[in-house]
Z-matrix of the N, CA and C atoms (Angstrom, degrees):
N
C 1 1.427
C 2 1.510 1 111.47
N 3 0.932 2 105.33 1 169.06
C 4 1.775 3 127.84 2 171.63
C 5 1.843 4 120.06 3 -51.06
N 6 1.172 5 112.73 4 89.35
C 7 1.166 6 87.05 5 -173.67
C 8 1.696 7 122.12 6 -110.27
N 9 0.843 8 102.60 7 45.20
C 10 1.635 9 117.22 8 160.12
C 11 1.535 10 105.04 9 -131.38
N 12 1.440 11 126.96 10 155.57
C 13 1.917 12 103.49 11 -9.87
C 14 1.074 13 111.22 12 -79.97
N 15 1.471 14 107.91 13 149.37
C 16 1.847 15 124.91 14 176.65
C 17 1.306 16 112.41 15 -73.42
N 18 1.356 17 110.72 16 130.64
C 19 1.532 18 125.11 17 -159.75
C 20 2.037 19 101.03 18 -68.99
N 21 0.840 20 120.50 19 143.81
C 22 1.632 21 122.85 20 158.39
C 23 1.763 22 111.01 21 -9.72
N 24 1.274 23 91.41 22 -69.39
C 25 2.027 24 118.93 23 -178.95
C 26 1.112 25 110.89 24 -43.96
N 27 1.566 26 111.49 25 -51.99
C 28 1.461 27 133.92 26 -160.89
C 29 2.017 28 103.83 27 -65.38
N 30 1.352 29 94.71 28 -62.26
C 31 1.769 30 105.55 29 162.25
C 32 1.403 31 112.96 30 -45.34
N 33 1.235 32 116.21 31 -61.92
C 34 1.337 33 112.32 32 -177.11
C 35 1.774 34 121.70 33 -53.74
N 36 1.027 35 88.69 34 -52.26
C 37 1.743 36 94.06 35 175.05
C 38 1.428 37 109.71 36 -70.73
N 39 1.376 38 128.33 37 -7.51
C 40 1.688 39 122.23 38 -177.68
C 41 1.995 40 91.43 39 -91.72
N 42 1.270 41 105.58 40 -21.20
C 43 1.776 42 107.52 41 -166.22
C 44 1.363 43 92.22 42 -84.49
N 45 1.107 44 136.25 43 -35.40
C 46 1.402 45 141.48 44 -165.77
C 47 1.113 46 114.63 45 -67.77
N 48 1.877 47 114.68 46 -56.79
C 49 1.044 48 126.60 47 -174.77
C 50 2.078 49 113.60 48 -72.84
N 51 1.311 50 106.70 49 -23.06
C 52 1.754 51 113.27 50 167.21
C 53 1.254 52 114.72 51 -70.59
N 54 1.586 53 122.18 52 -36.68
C 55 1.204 54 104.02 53 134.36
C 56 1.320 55 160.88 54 42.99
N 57 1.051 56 117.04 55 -101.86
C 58 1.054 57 179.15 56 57.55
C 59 1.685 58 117.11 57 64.23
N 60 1.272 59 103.39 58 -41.31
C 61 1.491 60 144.90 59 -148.03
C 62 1.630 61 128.53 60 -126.98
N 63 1.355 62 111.00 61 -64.65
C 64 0.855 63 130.83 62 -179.58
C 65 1.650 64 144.62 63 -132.37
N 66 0.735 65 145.96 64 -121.01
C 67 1.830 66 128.93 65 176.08
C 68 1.359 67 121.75 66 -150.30
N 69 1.175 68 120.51 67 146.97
C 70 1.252 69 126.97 68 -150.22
C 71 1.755 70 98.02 69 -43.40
N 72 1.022 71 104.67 70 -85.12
C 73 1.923 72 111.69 71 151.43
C 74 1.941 73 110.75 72 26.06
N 75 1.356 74 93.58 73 -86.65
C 76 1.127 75 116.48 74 -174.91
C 77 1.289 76 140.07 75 -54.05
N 78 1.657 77 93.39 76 -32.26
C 79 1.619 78 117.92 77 176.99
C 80 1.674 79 96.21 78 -73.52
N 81 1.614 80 113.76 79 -58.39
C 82 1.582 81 107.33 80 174.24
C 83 1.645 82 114.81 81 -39.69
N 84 1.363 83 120.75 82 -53.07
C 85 1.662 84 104.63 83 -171.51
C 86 1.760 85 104.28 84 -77.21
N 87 1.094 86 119.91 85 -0.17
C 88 1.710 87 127.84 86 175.15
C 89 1.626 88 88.10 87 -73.46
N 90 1.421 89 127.11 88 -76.68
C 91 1.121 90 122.83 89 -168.95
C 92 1.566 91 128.22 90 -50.68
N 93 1.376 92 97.70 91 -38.96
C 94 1.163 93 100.00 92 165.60
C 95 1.683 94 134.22 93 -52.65
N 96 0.965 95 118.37 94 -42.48
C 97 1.492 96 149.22 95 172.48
C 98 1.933 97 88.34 96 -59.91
N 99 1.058 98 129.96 97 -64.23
C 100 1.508 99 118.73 98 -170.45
C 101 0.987 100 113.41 99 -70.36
N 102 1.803 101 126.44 100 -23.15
C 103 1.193 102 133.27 101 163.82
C 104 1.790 103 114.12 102 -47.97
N 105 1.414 104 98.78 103 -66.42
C 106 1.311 105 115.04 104 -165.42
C 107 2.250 106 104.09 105 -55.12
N 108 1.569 107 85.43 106 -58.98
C 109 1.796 108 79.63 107 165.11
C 110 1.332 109 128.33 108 -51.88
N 111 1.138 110 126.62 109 -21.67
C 112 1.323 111 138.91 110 169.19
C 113 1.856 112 109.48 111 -49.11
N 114 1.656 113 88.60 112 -79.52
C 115 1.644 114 112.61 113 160.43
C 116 1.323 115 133.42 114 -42.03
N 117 1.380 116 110.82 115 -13.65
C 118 1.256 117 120.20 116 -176.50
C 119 1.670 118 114.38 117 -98.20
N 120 1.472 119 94.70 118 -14.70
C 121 2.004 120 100.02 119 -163.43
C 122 1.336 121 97.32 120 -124.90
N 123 1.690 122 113.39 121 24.10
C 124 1.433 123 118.73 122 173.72
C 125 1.129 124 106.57 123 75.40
N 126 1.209 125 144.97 124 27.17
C 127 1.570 126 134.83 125 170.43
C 128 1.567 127 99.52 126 -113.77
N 129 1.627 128 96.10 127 153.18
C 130 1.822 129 113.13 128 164.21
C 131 1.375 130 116.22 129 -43.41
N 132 1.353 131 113.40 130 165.20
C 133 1.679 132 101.72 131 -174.93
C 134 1.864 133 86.16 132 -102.03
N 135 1.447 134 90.32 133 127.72
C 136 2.054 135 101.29 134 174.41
C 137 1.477 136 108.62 135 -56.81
N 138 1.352 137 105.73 136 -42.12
C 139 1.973 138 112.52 137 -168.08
C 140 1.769 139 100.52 138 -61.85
N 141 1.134 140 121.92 139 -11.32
C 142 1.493 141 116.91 140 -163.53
C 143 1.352 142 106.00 141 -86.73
N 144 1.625 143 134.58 142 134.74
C 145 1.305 144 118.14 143 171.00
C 146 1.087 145 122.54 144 54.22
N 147 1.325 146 135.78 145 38.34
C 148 1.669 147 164.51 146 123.94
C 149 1.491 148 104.74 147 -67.85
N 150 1.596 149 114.85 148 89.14
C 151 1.361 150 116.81 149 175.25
C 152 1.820 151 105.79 150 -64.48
N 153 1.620 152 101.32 151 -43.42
C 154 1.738 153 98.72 152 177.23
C 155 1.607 154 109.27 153 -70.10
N 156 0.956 155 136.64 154 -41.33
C 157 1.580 156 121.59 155 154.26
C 158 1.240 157 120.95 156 -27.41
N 159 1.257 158 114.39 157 -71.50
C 160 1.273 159 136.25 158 179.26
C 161 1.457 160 123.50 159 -30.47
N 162 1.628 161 109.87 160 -50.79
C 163 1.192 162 131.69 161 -176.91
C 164 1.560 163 110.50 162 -88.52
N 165 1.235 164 130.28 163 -24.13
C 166 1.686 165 126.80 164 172.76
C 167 1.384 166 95.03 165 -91.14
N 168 1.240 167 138.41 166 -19.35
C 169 1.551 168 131.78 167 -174.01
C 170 1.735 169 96.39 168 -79.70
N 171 1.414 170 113.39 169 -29.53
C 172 1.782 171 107.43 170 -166.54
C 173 2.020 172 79.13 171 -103.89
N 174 0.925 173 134.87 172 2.57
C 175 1.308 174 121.14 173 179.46
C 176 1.774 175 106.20 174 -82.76
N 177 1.797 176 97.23 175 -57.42
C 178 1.749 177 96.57 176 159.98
C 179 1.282 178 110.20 177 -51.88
N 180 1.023 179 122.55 178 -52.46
C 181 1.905 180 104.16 179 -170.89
C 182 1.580 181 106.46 180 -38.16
N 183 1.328 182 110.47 181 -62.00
C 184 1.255 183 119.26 182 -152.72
C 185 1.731 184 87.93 183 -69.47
N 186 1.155 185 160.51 184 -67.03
C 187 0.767 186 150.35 185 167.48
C 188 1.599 187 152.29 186 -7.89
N 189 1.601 188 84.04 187 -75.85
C 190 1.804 189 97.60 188 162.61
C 191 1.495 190 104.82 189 -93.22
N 192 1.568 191 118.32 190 -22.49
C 193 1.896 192 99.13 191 164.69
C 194 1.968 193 88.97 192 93.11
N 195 1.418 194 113.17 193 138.22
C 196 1.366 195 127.61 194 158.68
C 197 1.576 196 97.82 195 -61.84
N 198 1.400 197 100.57 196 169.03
C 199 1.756 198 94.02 197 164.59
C 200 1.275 199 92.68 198 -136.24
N 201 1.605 200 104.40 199 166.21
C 202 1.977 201 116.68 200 -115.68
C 203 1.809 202 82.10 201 -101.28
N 204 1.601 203 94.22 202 140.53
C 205 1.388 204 97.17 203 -167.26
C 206 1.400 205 95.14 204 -60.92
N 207 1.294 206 120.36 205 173.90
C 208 1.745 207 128.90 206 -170.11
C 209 1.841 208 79.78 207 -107.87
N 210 1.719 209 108.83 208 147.21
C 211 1.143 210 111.20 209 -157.04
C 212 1.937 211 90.64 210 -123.07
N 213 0.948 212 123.79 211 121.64
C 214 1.998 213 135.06 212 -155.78
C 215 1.728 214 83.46 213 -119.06
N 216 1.291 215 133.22 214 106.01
C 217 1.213 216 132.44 215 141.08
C 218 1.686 217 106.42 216 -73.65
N 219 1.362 218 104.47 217 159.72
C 220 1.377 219 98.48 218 -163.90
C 221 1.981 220 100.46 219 -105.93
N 222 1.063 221 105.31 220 154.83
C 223 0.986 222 97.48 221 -165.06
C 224 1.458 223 109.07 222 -82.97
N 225 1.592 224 113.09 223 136.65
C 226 1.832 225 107.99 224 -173.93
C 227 1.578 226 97.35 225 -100.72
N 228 1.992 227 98.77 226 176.33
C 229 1.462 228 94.74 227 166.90
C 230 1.849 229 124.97 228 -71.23
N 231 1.433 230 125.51 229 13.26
C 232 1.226 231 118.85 230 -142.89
C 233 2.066 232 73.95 231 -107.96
N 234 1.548 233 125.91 232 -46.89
C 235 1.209 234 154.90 233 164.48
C 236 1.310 235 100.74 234 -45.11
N 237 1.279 236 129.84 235 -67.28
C 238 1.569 237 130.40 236 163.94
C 239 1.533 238 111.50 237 -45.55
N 240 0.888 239 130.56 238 -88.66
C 241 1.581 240 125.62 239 -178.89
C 242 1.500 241 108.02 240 -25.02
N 243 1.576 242 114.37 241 -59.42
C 244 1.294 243 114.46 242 -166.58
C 245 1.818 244 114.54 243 -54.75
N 246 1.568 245 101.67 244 -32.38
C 247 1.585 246 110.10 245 174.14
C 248 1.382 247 101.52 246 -74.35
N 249 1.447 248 140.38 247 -8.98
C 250 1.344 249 114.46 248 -157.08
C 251 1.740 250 84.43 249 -104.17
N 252 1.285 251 107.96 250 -32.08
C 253 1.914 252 113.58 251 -177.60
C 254 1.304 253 86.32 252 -49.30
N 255 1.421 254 132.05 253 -76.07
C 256 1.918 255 125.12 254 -148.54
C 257 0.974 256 101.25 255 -46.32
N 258 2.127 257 121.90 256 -54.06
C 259 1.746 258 86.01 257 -164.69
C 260 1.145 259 107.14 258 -80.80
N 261 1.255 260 146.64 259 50.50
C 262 1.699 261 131.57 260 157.90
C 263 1.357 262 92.59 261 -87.72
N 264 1.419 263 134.52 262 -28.83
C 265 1.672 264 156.48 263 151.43
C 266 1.075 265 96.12 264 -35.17
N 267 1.574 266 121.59 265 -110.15
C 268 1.471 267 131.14 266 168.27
C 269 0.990 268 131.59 267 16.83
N 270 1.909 269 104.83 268 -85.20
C 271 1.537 270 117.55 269 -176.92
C 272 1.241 271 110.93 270 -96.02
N 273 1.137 272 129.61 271 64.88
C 274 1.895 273 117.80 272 -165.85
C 275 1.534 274 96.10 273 -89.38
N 276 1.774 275 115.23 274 -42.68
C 277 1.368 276 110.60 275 174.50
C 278 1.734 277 111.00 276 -81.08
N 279 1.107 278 129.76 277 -0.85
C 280 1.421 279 122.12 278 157.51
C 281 1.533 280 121.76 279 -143.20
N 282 1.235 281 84.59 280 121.41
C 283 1.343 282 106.53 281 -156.37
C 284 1.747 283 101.07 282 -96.66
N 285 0.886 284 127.37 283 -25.89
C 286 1.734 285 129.06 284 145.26
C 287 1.392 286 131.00 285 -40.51
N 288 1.588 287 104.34 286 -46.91
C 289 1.605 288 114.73 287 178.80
C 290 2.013 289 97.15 288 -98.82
N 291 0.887 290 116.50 289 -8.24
C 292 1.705 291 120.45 290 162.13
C 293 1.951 292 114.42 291 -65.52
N 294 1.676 293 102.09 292 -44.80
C 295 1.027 294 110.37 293 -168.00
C 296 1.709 295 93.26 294 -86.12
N 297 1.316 296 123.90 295 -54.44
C 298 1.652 297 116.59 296 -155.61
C 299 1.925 298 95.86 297 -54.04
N 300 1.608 299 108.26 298 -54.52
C 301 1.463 300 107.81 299 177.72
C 302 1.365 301 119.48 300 -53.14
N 303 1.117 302 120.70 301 -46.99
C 304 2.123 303 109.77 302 165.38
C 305 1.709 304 113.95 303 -44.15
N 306 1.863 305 113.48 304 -36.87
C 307 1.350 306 113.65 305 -148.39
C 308 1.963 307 73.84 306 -79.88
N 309 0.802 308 122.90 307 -28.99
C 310 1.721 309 122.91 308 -141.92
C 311 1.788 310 87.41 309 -76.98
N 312 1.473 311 116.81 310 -43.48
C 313 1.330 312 121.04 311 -138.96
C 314 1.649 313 84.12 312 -96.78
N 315 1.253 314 139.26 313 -27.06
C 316 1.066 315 139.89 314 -165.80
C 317 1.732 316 111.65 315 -96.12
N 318 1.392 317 109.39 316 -38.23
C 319 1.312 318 102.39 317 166.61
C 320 1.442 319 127.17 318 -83.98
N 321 1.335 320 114.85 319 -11.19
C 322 1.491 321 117.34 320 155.77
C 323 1.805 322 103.96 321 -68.20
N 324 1.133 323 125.13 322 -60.86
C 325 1.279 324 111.78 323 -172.01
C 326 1.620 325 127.04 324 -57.58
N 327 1.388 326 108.97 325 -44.92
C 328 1.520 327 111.69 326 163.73
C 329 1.497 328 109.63 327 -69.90
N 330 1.160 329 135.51 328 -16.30
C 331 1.431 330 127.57 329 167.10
C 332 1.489 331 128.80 330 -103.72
N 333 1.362 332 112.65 331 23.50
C 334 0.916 333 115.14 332 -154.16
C 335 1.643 334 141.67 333 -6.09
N 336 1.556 335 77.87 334 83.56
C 337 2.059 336 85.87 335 -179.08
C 338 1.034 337 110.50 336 -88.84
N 339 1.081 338 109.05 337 -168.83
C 340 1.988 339 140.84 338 172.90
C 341 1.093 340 90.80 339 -99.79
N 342 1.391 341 105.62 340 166.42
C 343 1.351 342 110.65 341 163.80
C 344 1.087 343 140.95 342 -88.34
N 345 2.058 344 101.58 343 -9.58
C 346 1.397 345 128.74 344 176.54
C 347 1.536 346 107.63 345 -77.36
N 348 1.614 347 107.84 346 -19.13
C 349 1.978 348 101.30 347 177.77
C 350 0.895 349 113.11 348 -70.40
N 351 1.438 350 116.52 349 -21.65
C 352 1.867 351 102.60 350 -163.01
C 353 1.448 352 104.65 351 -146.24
N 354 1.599 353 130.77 352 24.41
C 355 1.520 354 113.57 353 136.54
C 356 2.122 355 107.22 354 -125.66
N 357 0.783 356 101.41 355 -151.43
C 358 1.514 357 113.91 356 170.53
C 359 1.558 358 111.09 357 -163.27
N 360 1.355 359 100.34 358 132.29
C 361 1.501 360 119.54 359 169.39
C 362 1.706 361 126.24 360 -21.19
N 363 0.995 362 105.66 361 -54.65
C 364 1.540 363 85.95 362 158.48
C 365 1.748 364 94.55 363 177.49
N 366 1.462 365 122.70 364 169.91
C 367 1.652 366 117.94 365 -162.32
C 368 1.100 367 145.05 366 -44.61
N 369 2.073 368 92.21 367 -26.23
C 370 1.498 369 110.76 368 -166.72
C 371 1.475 370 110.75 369 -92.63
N 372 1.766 371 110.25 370 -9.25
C 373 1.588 372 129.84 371 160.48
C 374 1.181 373 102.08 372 -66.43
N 375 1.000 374 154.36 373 -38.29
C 376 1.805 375 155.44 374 -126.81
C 377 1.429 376 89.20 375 -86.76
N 378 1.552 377 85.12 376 131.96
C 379 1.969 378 94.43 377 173.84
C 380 1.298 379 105.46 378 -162.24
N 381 1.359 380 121.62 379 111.59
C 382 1.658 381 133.35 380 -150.51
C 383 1.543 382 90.76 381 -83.13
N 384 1.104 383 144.49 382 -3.14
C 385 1.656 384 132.60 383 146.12
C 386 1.554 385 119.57 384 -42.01
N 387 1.697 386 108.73 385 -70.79
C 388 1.230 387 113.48 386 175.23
C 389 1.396 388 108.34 387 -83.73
N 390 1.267 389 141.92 388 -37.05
C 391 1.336 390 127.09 389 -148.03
C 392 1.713 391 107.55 390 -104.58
N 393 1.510 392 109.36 391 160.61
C 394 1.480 393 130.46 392 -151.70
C 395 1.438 394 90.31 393 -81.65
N 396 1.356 395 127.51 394 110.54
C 397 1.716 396 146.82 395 137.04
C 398 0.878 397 146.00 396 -73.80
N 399 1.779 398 154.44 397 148.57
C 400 0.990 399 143.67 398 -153.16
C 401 1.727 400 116.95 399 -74.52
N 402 1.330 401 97.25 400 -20.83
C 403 1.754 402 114.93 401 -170.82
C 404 1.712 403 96.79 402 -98.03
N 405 1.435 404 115.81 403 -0.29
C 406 2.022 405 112.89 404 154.77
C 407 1.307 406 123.00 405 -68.73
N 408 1.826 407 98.59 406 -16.40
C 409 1.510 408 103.69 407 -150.77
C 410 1.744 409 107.28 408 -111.98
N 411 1.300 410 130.80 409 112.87
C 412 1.200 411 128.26 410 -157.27
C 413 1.415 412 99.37 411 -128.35
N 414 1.678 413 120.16 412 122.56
C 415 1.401 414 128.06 413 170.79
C 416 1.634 415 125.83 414 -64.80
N 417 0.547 416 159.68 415 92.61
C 418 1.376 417 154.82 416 162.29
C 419 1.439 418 130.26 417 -80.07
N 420 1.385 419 108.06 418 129.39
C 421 1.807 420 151.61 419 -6.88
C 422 1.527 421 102.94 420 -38.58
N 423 1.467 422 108.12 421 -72.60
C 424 1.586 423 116.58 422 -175.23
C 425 1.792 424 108.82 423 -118.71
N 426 1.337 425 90.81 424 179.00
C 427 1.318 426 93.34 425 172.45
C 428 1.987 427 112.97 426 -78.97
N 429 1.255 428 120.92 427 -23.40
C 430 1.087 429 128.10 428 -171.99
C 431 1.500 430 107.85 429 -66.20
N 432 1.350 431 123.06 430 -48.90
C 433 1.420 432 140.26 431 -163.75
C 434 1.504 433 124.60 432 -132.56
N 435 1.669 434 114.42 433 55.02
C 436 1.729 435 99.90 434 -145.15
C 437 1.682 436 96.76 435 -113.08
N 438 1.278 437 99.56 436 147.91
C 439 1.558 438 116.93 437 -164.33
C 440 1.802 439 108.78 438 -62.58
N 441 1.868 440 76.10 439 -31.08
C 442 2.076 441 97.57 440 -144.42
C 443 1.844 442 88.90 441 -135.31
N 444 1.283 443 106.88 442 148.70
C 445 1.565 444 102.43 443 124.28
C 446 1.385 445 138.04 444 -116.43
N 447 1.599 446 139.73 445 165.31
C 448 1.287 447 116.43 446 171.61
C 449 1.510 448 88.41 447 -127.06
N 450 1.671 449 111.98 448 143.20
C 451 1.359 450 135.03 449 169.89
C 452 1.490 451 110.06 450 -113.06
N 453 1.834 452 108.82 451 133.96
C 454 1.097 453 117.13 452 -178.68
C 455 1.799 454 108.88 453 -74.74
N 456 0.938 455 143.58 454 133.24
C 457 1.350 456 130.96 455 161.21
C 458 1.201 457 109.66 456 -102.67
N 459 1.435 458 101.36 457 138.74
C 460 1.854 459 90.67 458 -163.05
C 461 1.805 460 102.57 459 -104.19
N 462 1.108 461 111.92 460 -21.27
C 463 1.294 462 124.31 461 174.60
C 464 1.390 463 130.71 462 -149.43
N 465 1.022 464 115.32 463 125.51
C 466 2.388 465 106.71 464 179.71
C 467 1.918 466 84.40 465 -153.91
N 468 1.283 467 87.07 466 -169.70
C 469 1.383 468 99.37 467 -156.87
C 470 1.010 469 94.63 468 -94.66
N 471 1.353 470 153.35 469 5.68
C 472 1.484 471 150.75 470 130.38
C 473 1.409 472 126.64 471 -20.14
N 474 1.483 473 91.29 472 -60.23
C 475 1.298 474 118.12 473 -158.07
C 476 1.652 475 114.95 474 -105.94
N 477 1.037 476 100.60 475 57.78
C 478 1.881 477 126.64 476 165.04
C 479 1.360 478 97.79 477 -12.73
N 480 1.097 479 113.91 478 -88.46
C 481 1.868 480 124.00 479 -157.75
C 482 2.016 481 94.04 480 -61.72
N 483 0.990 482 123.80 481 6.69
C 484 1.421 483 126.30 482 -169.73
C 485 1.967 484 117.59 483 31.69
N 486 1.128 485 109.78 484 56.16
C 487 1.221 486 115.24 485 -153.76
C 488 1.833 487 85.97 486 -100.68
N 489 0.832 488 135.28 487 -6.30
C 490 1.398 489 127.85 488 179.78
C 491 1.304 490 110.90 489 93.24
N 492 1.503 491 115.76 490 158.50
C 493 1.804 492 107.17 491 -175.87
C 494 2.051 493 86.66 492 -164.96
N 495 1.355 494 99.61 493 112.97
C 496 1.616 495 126.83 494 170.20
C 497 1.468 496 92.33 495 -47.24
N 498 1.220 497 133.34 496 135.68
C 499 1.874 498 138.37 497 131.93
C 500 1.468 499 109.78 498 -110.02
N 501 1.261 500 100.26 499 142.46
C 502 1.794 501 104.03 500 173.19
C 503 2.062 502 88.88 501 -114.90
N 504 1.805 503 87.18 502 141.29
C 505 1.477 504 78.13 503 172.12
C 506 1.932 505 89.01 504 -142.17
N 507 1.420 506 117.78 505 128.69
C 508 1.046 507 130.86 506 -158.60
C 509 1.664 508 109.65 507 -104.69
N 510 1.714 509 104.02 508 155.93
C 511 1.109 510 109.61 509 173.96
C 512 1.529 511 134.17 510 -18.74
N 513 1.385 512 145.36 511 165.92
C 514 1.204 513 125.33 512 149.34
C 515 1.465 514 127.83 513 -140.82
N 516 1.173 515 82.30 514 3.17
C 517 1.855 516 105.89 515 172.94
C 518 1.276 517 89.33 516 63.43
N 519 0.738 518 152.18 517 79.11
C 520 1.883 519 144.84 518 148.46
C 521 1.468 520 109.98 519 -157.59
N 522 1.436 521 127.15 520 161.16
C 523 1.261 522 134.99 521 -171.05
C 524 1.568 523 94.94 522 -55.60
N 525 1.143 524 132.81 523 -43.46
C 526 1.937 525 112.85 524 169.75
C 527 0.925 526 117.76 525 -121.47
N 528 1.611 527 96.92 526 112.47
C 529 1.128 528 132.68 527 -172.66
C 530 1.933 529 122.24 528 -117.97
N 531 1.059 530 106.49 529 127.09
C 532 1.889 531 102.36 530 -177.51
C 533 1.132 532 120.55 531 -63.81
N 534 1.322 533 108.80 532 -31.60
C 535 1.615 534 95.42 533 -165.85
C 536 1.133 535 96.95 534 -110.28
């Protein structure tokens, strides 16, 4: 048989039983999803104006508890410098992986990236569609003497249709500097 629309009971006992299962979190995008099918096949949304819904949905809250937003201070230049001092620490015997980690930490900060624009998870992820390459990265005027650089980003969470998006991030005359 037909089983929409889902009776009052029917919700309640599907919230009960997730429960059970899974986290406060989770049960919300569960509901949501029965909402939206609801909405989708021309019916009222069931989750709406269900005081007993309402009240076992804030009963799990109170129960199993949200879990605690993760707290991202942003990183300043005083935090930057201090990371760029260690690896002179760090890399003292490599001075290649000293330099790529300054270039990495500095052009995310003057460009303000993610961290997903400009490394990748690890080699066997690597996929020169989405991920940041040497031929993204263009000096300007030249590579010998360049004012600026501009980096292609080929994908971030901006950029939905992943169509790529140019940044120029420019000189700064001071000991950290991007380009």
């Amino acid at each position: 048989g037909n089983i929409l629309p889902a009776s009052e009971h029917t919700i309640v006992y599907f919230t009960l039983s997730l429960a059970q299962t899974v986290s406060y979190g989770t049960i919300n995008v569960y509901l949501n999803a029965v909402k939206n099918m609801h909405l989708e096949q021309g019916y009222d949304d069931p989750t709406k104006g269900s005081f007993m819904l309402q009240r076992i949905v804030q009963g799990i809250r109170n129960a199993k508890g949200q879990k605690p937003t993760r707290i991202r201070l942003p990183v300043t230049l005083t935090i930057l410098q201090g990371l760029c001092s260690k690896m002179e620490l760090l890399f003292q015997k490599e001075p290649y992986n000293k330099l790529v980690m300054q270039s990495a930490f500095l052009v995310a900060f003057f460009g303000f990236l993610r961290v997903g624009e400009f490394t990748c998870d690890s080699e066997k992820q690597f996929n020169p569609t989405f991920h940041l390459q040497w031929q993204d990265i263009t000096f300007l005027p030249n590579v010998y003497k360049p004012s600026c650089i501009q980096i292609l980003i080929k994908g971030s969470k901006t950029d939905r249709g992943s169509k790529g998006v140019p940044i120029v991030i420019g000189q700064t005359h001071k000991p950290l500097c991007p380009v």
